[in-house]
C-alpha positions in Angstrom: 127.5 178.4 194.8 124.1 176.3 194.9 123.2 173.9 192.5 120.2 174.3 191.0 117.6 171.4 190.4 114.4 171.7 188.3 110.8 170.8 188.8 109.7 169.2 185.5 107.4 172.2 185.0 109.7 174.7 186.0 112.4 173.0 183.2 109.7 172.6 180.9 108.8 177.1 181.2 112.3 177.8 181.1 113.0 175.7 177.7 109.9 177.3 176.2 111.4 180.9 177.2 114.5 179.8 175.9 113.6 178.5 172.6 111.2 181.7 171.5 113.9 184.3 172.3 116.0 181.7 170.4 113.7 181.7 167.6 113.1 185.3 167.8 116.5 186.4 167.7 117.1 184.4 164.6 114.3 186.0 162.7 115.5 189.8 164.0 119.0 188.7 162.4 117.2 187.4 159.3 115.6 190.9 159.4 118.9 192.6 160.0 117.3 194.4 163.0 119.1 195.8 165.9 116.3 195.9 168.9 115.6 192.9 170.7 112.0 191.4 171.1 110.3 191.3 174.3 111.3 187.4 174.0 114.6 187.6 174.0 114.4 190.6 176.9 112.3 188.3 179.1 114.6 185.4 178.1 117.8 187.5 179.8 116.1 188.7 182.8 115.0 184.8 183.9 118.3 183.9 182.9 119.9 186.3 184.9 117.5 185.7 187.9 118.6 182.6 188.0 122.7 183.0 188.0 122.0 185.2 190.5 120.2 182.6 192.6 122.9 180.4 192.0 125.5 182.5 193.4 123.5 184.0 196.2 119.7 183.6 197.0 119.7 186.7 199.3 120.7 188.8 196.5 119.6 192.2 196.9 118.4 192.7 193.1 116.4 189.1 193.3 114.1 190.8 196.1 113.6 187.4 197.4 110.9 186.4 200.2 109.0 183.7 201.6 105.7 182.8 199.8 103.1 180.6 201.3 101.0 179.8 198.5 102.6 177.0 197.1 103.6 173.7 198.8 107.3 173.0 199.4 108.2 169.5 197.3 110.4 167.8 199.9 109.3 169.3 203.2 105.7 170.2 204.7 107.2 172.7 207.0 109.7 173.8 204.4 109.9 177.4 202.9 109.4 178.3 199.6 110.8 181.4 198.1 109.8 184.1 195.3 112.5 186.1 193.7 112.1 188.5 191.1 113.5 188.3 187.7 111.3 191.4 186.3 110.1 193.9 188.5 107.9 197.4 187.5 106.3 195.4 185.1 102.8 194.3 183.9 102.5 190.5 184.6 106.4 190.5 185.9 108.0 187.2 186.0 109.2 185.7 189.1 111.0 182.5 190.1 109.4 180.0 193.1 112.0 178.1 194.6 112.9 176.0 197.5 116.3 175.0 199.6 117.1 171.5 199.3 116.7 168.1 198.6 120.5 168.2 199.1 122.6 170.7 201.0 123.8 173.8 198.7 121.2 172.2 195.8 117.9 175.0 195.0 115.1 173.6 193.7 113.5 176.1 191.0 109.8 174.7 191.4 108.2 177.5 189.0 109.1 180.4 186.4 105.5 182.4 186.1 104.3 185.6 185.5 102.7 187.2 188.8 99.2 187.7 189.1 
């Protein structure tokens, strides 16, 4: 099991996801409807994508690879990693991350839609 550390934008994306689906499922109950938003949806999958990394980055749901266009935090030569948390989807979400600073710690560096 890896600990996961947070890049302050990363933490900052994830509480913004959070607190909608948060907000949106209270206003569905208010409603007394059954279907969840796209909020709360999106809300789970990150979620998910991210126990998941916890537990085992090479997951074979997570889809995970190397991606070179952003800068690893702790090392020049370092990795960093992209692993799906939506896939089949217009503007699906994926999580950045990196190994490290400590041994079994994961760095999530960013939670974004793909381009």
């Amino acid at each position: 099991m890896f600990e996961l550390n947070w890049l302050k934008e990363a933490e900052q994306r994830y509480q913004e996801l959070r607190d909608r689906a948060k907000k949106s499922r209270q206003t569905r109950e208010a409603k007394k409807e059954a279907k969840r938003s796209k909020a709360e949806g999106l809300f789970k999958q990150v979620h998910k994508a991210l126990k998941l990394l916890r537990e085992n980055p090479r997951h074979k749901g997570l889809q995970t690879h190397a991606y070179r266009s952003i800068e690893h935090p702790f090392d020049k030569n370092g990795k960093v990693f992209e692993a799906y948390a939506q896939n089949q989807t217009p503007g699906a979400y994926r999580v950045f991350w990196c190994y490290g600073p400590g041994k079994q710690q994961i760095t999530i560096i960013a939670i974004t839609p793909h381009p």
